[in-house]
BAPANU-275096 format. One record per residue: y, z, x of N, C-alpha, C in turn; residue in three letters. Coordinates in steps of 0.05 Angstrom, whole numbers, padded with zeros to 5 digits, always signed. Each point is the difference from the previous one (the first is absolute). Layout:
residues N
YZXYZXYZXALA/...
This chain:
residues 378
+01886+02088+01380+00009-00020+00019-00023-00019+00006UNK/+00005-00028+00007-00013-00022+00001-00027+00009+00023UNK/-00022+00004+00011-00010+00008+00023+00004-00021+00028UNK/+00011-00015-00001+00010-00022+00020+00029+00010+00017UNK/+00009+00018-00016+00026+00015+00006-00006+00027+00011UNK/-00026+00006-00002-00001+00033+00011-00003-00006+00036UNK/+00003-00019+00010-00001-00003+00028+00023+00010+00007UNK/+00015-00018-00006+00034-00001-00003+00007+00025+00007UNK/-00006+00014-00024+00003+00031-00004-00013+00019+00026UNK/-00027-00008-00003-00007+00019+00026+00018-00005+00025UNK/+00009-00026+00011+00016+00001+00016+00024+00010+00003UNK/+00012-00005-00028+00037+00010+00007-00012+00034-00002UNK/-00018+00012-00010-00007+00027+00004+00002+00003+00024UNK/-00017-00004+00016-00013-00001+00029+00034-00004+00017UNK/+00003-00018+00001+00033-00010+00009+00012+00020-00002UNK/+00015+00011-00022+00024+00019-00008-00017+00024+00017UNK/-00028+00002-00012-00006+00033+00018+00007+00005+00029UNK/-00001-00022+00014-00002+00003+00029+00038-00011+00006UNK/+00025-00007-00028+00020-00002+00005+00011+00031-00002UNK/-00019+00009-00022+00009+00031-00001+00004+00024+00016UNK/-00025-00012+00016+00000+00018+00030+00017+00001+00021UNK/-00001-00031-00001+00014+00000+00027+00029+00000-00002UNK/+00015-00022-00031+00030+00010-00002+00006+00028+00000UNK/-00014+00017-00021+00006+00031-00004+00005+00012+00025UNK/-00027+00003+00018+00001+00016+00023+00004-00012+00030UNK/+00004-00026+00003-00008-00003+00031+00035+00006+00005UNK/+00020+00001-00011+00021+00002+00019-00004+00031+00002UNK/-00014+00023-00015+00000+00023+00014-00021+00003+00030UNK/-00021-00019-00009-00019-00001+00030+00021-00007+00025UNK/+00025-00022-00005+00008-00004+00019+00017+00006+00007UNK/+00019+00022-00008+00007+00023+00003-00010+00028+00008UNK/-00023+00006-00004-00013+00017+00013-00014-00009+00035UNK/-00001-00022+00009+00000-00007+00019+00026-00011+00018UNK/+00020+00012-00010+00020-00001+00017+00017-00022-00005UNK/+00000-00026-00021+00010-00017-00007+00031+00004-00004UNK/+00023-00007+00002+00022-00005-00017-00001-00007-00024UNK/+00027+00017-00011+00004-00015-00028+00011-00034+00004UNK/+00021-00004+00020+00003-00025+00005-00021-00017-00001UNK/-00022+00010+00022-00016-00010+00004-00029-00007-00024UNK/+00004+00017-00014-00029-00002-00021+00018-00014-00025UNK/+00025-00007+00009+00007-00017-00019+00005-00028+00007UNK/-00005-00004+00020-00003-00027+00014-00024-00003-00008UNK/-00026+00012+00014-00029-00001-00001-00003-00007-00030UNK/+00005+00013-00019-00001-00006-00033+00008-00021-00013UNK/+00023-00005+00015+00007-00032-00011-00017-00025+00020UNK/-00016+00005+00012-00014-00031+00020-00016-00002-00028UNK/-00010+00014-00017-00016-00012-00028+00013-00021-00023UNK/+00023+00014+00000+00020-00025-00012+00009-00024+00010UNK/+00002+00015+00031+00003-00034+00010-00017-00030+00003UNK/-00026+00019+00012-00023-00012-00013+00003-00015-00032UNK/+00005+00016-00018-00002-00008-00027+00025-00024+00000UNK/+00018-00003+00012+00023-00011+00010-00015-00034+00004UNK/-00010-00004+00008-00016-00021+00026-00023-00003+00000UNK/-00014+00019-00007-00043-00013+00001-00001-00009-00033UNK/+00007+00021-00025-00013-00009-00027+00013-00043-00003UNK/+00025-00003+00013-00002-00037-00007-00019-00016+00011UNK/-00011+00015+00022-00021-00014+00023-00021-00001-00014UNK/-00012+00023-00008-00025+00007-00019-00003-00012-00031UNK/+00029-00001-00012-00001-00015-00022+00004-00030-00004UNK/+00009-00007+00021-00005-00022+00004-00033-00022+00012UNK/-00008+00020+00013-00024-00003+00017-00026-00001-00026UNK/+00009+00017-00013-00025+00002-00031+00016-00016-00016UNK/+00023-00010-00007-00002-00022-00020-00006-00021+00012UNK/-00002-00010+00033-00003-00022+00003-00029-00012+00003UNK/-00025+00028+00002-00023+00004+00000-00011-00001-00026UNK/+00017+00014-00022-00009+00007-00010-00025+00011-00009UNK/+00003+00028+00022-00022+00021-00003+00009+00025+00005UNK/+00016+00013-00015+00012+00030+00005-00010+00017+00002UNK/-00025+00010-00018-00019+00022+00000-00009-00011+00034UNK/-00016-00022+00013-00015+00008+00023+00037+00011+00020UNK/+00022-00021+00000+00016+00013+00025+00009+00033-00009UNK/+00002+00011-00026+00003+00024+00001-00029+00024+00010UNK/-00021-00014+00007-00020+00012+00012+00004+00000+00022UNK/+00005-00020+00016-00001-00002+00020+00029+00023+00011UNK/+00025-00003-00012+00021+00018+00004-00007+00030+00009UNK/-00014+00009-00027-00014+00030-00013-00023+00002+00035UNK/-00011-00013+00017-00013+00002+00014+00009-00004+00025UNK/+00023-00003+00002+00014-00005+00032+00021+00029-00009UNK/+00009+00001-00028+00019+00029-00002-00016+00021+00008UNK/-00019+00002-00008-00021+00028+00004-00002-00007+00023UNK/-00007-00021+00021-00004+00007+00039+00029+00010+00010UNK/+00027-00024-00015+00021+00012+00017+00005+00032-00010UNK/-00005+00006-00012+00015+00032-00012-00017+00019+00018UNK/-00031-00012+00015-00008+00031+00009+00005-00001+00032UNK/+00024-00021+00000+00016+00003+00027+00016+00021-00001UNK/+00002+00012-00030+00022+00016+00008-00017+00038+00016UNK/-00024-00005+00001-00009+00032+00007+00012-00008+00032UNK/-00005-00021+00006+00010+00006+00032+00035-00003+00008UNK/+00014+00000-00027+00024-00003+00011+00008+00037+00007UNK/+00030-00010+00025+00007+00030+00002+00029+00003+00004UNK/+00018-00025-00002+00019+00007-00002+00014-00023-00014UNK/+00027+00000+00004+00021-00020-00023-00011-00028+00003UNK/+00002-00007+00030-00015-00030+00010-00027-00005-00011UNK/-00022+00009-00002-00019-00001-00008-00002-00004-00027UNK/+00005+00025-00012+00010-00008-00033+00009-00019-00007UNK/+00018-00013+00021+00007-00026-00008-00007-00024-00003UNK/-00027-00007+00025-00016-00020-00001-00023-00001-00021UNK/-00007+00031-00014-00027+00001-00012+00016-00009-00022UNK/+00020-00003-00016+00003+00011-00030+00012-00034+00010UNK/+00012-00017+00013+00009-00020-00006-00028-00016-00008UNK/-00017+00001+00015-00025-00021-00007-00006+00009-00027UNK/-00008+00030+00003-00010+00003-00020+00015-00005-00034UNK/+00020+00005+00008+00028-00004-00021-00002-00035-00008UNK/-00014-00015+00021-00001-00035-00005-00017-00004-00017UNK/-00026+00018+00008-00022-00009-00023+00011+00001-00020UNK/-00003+00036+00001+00007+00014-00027+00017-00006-00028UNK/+00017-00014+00011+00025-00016-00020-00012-00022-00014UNK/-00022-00016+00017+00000-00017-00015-00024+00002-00026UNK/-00008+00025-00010-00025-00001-00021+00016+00001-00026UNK/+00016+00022+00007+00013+00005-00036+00016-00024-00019UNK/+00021-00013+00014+00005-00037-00011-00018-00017-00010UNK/-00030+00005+00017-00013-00018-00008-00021+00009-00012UNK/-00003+00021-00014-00014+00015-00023+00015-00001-00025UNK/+00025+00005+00009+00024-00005-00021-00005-00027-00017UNK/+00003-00025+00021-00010-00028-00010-00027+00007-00020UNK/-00016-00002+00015-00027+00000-00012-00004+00015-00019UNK/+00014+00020-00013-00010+00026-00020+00025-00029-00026UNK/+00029-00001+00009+00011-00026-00025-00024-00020-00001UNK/-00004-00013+00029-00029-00023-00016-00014+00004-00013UNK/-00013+00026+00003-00018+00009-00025+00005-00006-00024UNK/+00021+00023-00001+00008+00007-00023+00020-00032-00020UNK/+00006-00023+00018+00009-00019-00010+00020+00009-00018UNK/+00001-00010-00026+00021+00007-00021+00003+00033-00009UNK/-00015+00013+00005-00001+00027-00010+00009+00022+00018UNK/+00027-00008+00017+00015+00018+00012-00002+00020-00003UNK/+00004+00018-00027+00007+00019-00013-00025+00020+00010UNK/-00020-00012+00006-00021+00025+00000-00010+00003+00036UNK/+00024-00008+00018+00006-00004+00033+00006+00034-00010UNK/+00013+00016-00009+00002+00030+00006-00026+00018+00000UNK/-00013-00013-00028-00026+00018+00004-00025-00006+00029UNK/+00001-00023+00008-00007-00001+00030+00019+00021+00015UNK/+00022-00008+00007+00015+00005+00031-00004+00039-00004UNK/+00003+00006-00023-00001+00029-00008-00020+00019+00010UNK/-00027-00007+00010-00025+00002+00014+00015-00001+00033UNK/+00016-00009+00005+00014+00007+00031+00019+00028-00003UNK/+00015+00004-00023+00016+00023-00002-00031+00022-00001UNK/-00013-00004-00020-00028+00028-00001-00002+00005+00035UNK/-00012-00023+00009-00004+00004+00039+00017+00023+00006UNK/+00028-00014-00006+00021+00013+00027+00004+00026-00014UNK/+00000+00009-00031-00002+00032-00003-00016+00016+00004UNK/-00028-00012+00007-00025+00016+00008+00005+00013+00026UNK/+00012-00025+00012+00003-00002+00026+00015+00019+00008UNK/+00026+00000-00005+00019+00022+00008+00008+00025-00005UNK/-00028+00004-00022+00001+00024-00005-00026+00018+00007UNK/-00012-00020+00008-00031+00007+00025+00009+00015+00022UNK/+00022-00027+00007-00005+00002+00042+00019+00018-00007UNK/+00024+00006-00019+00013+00028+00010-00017+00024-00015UNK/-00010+00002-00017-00017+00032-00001-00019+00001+00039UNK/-00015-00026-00003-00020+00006+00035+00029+00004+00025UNK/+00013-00014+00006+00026+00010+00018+00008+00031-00005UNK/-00002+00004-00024+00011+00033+00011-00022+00016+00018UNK/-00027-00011-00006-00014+00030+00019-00016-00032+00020UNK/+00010-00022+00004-00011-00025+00029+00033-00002+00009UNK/-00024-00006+00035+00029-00008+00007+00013-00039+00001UNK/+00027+00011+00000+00015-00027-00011-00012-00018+00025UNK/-00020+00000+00012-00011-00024+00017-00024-00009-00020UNK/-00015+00009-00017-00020-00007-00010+00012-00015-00025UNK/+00021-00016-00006+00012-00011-00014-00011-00026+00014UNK/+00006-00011+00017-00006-00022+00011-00034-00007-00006UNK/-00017+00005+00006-00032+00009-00005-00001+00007-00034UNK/+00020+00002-00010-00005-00005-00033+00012-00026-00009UNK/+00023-00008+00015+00012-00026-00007-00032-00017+00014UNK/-00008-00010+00010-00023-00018+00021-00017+00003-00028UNK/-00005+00024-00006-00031-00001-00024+00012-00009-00023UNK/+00023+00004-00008+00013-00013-00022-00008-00030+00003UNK/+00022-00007+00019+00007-00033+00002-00035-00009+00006UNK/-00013+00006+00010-00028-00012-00001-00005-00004-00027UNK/-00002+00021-00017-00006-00007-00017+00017-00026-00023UNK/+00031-00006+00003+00007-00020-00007-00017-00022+00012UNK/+00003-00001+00022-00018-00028+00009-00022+00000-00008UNK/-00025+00016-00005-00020-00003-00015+00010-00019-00030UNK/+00020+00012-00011+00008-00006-00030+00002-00031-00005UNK/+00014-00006+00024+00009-00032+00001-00016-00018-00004UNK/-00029+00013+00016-00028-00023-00003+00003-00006-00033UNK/-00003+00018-00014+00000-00002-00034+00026-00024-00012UNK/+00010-00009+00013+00026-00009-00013-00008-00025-00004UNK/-00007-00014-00022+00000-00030-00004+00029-00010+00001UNK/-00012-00034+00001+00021-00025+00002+00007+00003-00023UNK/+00022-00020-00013+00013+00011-00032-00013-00024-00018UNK/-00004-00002-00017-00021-00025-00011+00018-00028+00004UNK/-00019-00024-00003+00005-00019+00008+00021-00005-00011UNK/+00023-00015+00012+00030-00008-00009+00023+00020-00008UNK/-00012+00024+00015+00014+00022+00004+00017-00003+00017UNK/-00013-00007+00019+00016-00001+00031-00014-00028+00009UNK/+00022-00006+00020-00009-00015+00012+00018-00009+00023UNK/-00006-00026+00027+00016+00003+00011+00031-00015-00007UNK/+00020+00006+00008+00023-00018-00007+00016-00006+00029UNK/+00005-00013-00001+00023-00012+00031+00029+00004-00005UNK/+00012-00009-00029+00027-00004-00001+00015+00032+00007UNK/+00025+00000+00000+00014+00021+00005+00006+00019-00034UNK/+00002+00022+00001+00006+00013-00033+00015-00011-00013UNK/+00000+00000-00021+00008-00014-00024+00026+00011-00006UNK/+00021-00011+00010+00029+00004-00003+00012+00010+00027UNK/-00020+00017+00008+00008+00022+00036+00022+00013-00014UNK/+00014-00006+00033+00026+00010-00006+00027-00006-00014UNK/-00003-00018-00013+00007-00006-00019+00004+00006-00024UNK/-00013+00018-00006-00010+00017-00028+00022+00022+00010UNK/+00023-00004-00019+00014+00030+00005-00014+00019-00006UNK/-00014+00005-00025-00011+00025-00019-00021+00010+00027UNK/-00005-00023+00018-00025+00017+00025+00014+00014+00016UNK/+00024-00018+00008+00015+00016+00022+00010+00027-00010UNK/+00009+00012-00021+00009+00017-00014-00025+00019-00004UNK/-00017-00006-00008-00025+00022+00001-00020+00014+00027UNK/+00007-00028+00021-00004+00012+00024+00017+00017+00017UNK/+00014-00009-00009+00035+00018+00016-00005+00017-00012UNK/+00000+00018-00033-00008+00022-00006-00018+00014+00011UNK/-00024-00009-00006-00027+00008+00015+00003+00020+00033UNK/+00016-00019+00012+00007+00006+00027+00009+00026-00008UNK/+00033-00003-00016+00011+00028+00002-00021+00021-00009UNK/-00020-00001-00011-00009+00020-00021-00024+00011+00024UNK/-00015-00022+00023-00016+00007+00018+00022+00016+00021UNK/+00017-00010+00007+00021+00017+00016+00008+00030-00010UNK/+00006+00003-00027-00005+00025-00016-00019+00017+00006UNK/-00018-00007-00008-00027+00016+00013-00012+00008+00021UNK/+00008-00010+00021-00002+00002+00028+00004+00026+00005UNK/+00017+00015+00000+00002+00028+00001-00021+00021-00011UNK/-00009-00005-00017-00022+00000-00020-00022+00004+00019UNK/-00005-00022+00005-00026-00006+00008-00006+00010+00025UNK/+00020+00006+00022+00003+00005+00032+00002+00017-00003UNK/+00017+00022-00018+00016+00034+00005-00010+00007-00024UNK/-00010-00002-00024+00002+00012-00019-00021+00030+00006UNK/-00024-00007+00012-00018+00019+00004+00012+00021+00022UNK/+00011-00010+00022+00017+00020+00019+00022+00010-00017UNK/+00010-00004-00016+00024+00010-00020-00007+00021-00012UNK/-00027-00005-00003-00010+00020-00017-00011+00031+00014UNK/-00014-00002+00013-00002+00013+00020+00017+00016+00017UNK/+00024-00023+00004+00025+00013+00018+00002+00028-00020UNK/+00002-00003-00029+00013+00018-00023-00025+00025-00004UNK/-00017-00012+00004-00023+00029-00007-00026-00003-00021UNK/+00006-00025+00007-00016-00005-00023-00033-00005+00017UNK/-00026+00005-00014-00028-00002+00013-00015-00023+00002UNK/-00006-00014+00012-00015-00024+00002-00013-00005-00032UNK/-00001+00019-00013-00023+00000-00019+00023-00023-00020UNK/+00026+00024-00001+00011-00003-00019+00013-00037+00009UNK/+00004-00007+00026+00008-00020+00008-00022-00023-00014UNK/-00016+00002+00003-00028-00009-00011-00004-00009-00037UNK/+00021+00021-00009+00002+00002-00029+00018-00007-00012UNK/+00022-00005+00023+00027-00014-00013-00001-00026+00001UNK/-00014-00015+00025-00006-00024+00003-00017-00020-00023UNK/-00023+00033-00013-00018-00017-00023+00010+00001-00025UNK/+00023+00014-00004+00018+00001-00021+00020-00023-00005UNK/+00003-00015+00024+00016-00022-00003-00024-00021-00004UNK/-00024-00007+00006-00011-00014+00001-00013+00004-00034UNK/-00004+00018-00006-00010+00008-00033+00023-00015-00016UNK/+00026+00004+00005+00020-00008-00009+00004-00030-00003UNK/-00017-00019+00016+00003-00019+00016-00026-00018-00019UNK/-00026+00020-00001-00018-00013-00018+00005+00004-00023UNK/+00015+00011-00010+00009+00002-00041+00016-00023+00009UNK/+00024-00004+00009+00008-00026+00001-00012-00031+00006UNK/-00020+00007+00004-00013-00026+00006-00023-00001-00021UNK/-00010+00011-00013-00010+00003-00025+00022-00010-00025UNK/+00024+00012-00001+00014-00001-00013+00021-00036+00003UNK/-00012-00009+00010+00022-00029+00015-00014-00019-00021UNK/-00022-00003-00016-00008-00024-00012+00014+00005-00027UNK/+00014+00024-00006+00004-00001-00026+00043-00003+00007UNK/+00002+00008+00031+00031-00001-00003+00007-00025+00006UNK/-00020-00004+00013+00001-00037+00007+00009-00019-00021UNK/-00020+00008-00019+00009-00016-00025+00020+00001-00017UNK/+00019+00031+00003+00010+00006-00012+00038-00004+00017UNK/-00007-00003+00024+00027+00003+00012+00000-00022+00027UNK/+00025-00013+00000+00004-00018+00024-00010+00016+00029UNK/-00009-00018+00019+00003+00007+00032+00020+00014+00002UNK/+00016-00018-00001+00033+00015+00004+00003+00028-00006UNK/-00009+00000-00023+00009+00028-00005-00016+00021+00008UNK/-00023-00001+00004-00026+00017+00013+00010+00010+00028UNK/+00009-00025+00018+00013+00008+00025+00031+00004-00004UNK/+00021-00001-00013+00022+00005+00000-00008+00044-00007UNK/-00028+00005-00011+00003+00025-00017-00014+00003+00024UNK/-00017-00006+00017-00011+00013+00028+00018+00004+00016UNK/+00021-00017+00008+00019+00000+00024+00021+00023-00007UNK/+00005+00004-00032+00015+00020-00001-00010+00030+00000UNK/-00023-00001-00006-00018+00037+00002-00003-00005+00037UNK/-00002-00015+00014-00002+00003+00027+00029+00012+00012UNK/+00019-00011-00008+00025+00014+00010-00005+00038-00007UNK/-00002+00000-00019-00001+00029-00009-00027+00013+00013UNK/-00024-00016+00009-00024+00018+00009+00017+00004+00024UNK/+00006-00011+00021+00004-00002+00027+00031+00028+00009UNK/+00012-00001-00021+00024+00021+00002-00016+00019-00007UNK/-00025+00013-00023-00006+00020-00006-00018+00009+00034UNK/-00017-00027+00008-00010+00017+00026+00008+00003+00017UNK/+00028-00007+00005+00014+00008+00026+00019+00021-00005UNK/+00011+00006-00019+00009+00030-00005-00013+00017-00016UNK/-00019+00001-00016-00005+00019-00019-00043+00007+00009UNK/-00004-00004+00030-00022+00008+00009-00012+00028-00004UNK/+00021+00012-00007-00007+00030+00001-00009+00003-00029UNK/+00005-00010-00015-00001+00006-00028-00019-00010-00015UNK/-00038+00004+00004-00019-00003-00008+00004-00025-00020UNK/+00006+00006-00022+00005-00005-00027+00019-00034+00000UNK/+00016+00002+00017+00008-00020+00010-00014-00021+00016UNK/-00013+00004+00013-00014-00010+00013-00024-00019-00005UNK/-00010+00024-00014-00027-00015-00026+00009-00022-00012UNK/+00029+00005-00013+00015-00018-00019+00004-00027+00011UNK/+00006-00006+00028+00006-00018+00021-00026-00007+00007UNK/-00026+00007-00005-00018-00011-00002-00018-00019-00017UNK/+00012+00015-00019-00010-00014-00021+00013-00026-00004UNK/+00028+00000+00003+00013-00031+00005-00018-00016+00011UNK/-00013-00001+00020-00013-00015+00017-00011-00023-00019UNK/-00013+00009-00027-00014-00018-00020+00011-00022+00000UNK/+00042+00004+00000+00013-00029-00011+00013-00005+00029UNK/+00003+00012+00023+00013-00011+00021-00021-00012+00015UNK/-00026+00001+00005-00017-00013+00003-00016-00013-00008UNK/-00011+00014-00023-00023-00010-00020+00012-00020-00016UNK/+00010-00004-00015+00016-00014-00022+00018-00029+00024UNK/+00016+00012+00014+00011-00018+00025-00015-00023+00007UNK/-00025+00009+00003-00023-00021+00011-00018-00007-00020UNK/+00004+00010-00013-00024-00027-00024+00014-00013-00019UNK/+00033+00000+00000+00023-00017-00004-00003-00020+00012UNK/-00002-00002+00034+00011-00010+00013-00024-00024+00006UNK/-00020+00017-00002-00032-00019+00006+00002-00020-00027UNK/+00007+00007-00022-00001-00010-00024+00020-00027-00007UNK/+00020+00016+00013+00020-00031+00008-00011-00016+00022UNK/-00011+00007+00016-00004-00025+00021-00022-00015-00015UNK/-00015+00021-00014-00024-00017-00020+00009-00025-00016UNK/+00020+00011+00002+00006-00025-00036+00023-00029+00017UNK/+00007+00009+00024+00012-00019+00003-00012-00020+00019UNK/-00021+00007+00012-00007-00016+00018-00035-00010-00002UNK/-00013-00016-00002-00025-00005-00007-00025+00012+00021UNK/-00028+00001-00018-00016+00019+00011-00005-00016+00035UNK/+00003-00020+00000-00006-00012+00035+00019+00008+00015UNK/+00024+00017-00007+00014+00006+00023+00003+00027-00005UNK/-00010+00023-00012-00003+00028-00010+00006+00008+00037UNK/-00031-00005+00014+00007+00014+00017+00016+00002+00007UNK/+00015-00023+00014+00035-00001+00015+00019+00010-00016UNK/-00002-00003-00026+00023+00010-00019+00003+00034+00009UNK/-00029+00013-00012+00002+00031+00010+00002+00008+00030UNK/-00010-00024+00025+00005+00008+00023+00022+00009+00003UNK/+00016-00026-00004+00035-00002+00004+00017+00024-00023UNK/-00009+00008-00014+00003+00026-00016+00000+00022+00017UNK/-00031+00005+00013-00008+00022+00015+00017-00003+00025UNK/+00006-00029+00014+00013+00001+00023+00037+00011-00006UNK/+00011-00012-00014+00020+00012-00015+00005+00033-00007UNK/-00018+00012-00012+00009+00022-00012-00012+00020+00018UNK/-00029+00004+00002-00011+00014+00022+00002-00005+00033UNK/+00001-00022+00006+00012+00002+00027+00029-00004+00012UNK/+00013-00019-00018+00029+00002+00015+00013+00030-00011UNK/-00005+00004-00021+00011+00026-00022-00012+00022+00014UNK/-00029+00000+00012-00010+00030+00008+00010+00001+00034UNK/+00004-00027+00006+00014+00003+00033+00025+00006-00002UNK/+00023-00002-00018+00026+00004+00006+00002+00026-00010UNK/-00015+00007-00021+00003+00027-00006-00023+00022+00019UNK/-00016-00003+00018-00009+00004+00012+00018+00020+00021UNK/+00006-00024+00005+00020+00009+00030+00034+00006-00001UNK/+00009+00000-00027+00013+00010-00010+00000+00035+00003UNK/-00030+00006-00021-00002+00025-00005-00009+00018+00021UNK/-00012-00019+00022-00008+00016+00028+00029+00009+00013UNK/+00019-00019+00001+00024+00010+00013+00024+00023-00020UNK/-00003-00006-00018+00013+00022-00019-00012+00022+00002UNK/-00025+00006-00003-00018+00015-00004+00020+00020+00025UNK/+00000-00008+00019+00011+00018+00034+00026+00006-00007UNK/+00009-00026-00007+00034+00003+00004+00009+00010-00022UNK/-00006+00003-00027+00009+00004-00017-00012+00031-00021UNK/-00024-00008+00010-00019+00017-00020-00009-00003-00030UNK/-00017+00014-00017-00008-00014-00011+00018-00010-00035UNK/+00018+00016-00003+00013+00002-00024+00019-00028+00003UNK/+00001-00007+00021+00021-00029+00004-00018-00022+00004UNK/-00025+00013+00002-00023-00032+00008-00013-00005-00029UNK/+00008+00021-00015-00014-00008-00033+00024-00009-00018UNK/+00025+00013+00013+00014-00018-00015+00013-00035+00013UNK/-00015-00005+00026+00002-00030-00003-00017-00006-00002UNK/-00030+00000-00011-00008+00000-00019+00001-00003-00019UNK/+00010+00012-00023+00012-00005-00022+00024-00030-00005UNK/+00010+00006+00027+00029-00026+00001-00025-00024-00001UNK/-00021-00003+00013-00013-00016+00006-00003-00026-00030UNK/-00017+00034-00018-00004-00016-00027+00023+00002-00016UNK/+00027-00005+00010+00012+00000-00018+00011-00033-00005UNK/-00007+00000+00031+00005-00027+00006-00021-00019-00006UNK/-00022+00006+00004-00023-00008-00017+00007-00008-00032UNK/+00008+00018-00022+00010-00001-00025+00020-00014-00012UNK/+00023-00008+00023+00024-00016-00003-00026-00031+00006UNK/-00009-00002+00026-00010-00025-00010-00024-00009-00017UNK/-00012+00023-00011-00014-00014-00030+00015-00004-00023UNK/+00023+00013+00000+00021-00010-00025+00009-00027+00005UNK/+00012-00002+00016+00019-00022+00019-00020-00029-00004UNK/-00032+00009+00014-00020-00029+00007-00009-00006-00020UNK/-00005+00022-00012-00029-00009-00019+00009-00008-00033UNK/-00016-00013-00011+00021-00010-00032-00021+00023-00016UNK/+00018-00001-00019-00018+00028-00023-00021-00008-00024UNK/-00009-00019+00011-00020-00005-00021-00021+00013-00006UNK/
C-alpha cells in the first residue's frame, strides 16, 4: 500500500476499535445500571440521529473550506471531551445530554474521512477496501479484547477503556493529510443531479432499510446473547467473526467490482440479510447457526457499503464527495439507525426478540424490492 494511505488506515483502525467497544458492550453497561430496554433504545438511537443532522453540516462545512483532515481533528477532539461526560452520568436524563453532544461531534469524522480516503485514491476506487479493512482489524481486536477483560472487570471499566481507545483515534487524526492538489476543493453549487437522480433516491431508501435492519443488531444483539447463555468471551467472538467475514469481503470487492454490477452486489446483500436476521431471532440457541448469521455480515454490511460508497463515487465529482457520503451517512446511518432504533427498543418489550428479528428481516426485504425496482443493471 501507497505510505500516504497508512494514515487513513491507522485511523479507520483506531475509529472501528473504540466503535467496537462501545457498540458491542455499552447497551449491557446500561443495563446493568438500571437502564430500560425502551430506554437504552432510545439512548442508542441519539447516534443516528446525530448521524441524521450533523454529517450535512460537517460535509458541507469541509467542502466549503476545503480542509477536512483539520475539521475531522478538530471533531476527534471535542468527541473525546464530550464522551468523558459520560463517567458522571447516572441516570436516563443524563445519558441523554452526554451522548447527544457527544453523538454531534462524533458523527461528523467518518463522512469526512470517507471523502478524503476517494480523494486520495482519485480514479482507483477499487483499492478504497484494502484501506477501510484496517477499521474492520480495529473493531475485531476490539471485541474480542474488551469481552475476554469483561468476564473477570467490571462492566463499569468499559467506559475507562472506551476514553483510552477514542484518545487514541484523536491522536490518529493529527496524521491525516489534505488529499493532493485538485483533489478536493471548495464547491458552492448544490449535488450534481440531487434529488433528482432516481438511481440516488433508490439507493438511499435502501440503505435506510438495510440501517433499520441492523438496528436490532447493534442495540440487542449482545444482550441476546447473553439473555441465552452465552459468555462475554464468546459474545466477543461472534461479533469478530462477522467482522472477519466483513474483511474477506472487502478484500475481495476489487475483483467483484469488476466483475459484477452495483446492483447486483446489493440486490445479493439485501437478500442474505433477510435470511441473517430470521436465523438470529429464532435459531439463537443453535451455536452453528449463529456463527453462520455471522458470517453474513461480510455481504449485509461489508459488500452493502463499498457498493454503495462506490456508486456515490462514480456519480458525483471529487468536490462534492464529502456531501455526497454525508447525505449517504445521513440517509442510511441516521434516519435508518433512528427508525430502526426505536423500533427495536419498543418490540424488544412488547414483542420480544424472535418478532424484532423478524422485522428486521421485513426491513431488508424492502430494502431488496427497491434495488431491483431503482437501480438499472449495468
Amino acid at each position: 500500500m501507497n505510505t500516504r494511505f497508512w494514515p487513513l488506515s491507522a485511523w479507520y483502525f483506531c475509529y472501528f476499535a473504540f466503535l467496537g467497544a462501545f457498540n458491542t458492550y455499552f447497551g449491557l453497561y446500561l443495563k446493568s445500571v438500571g437502564i430500560s430496554a425502551w430506554h437504552i433504545g432510545v439512548l442508542l438511537s441519539l447516534y443516528p440521529v446525530m448521524r441524521l443532522v450533523a454529517p450535512n453540516f460537517w460535509g458541507w462545512l469541509a467542502d466549503r473550506w476545503g480542509t477536512r483532515a483539520r475539521v475531522v481533528r478538530y471533531a476527534m477532539g471535542a468527541t473525546l471531551v464530550a464522551f468523558a461526560g459520560i463517567l458522571g452520568a447516572s441516570d436516563f436524563w443524563s445519558f441523554l445530554a452526554v451522548i447527544v453532544v457527544f453523538a454531534f461531534f462524533g458523527s461528523a469524522s467518518l463522512p469526512l474521512v470517507e471523502a478524503l480516503t476517494l480523494a486520495h485514491l482519485q480514479h482507483r476506487i477499487e483499492r478504497y477496501g484494502r484501506i477501510r479493512l484496517w477499521g474492520s482489524i480495529g473493531f475485531i481486536l476490539t471485541v474480542q479484547g474488551v469481552g475476554l477483560a469483561l468476564d473477570w472487570m467490571p462492566i463499569s471499566s468499559l467506559i475507562w477503556i472506551c476514553l483510552g481507545i477514542l484518545g487514541t483515534a484523536a491522536v490518529s487524526s493529527l496524521q491525516l493529510a489534505e488529499a493532493p492538489a485538485g483533489a478536493a476543493h471548495p464547491a458552492g453549487e448544490a449535488l450534481a443531479g440531487g434529488f433528482r437522480n432516481p438511481e440516488m433516491l433508490a439507493l438511499l431508501a435502501a440503505c435506510f432499510m438495510m440501517s433499520a435492519a441492523h438496528s436490532p443488531l447493534y442495540v440487542f444483539y449482545s444482550i441476546h446473547l447473553v439473555d441465552h447463555g452465552y459468555a462475554k468471551t464468546a459474545v466477543g467472538a461472534l461479533w469478530a467473526l462477522g467482522v472477519v467475514a466483513e474483511i474477506l469481503v472487502f478484500l475481495a470487492m476489487p475483483r467483484l467490482m469488476r466483475r459484477l454490477a452495483v446492483r447486483t452486489i446489493l440486490a445479493a446483500s439485501f437478500a442474505i440479510a433477510v435470511l441473517r436476521f430470521l436465523l438470529i431471532g429464532w435459531a439463537i440457541d443453535f451455536p452453528l447457526a449463529v456463527a453462520l448469521a455471522q458470517v453474513m455480515h461480510g455481504a449485509t454490511f461489508g459488500a452493502c457499503h463499498a457498493a454503495a460508497v462506490a456508486a456515490l463515487n462514480r456519480w458525483y465529482p471529487a468536490r462534492q464527495q464529502a456531501r455526497a457520503q454525508a447525505l449517504y451517512s445521513s440517509a442510511s446511518f441516521g434516519a435508518g439507525g433512528l427508525i430502526g432504533g426505536l423500533f427495536s427498543g419498543y418490540a424488544w418489550e412488547a414483542l420480544g426478540a424472535g418478532p424484532t428479528y423478524t422485522i428486521a428481516a421485513t426491513f431488508a426485504a424492502g430494502g431488496l424490492w427497491m434495488v431491483l425496482r431503482g437501480l438499472r443493471p449495468q
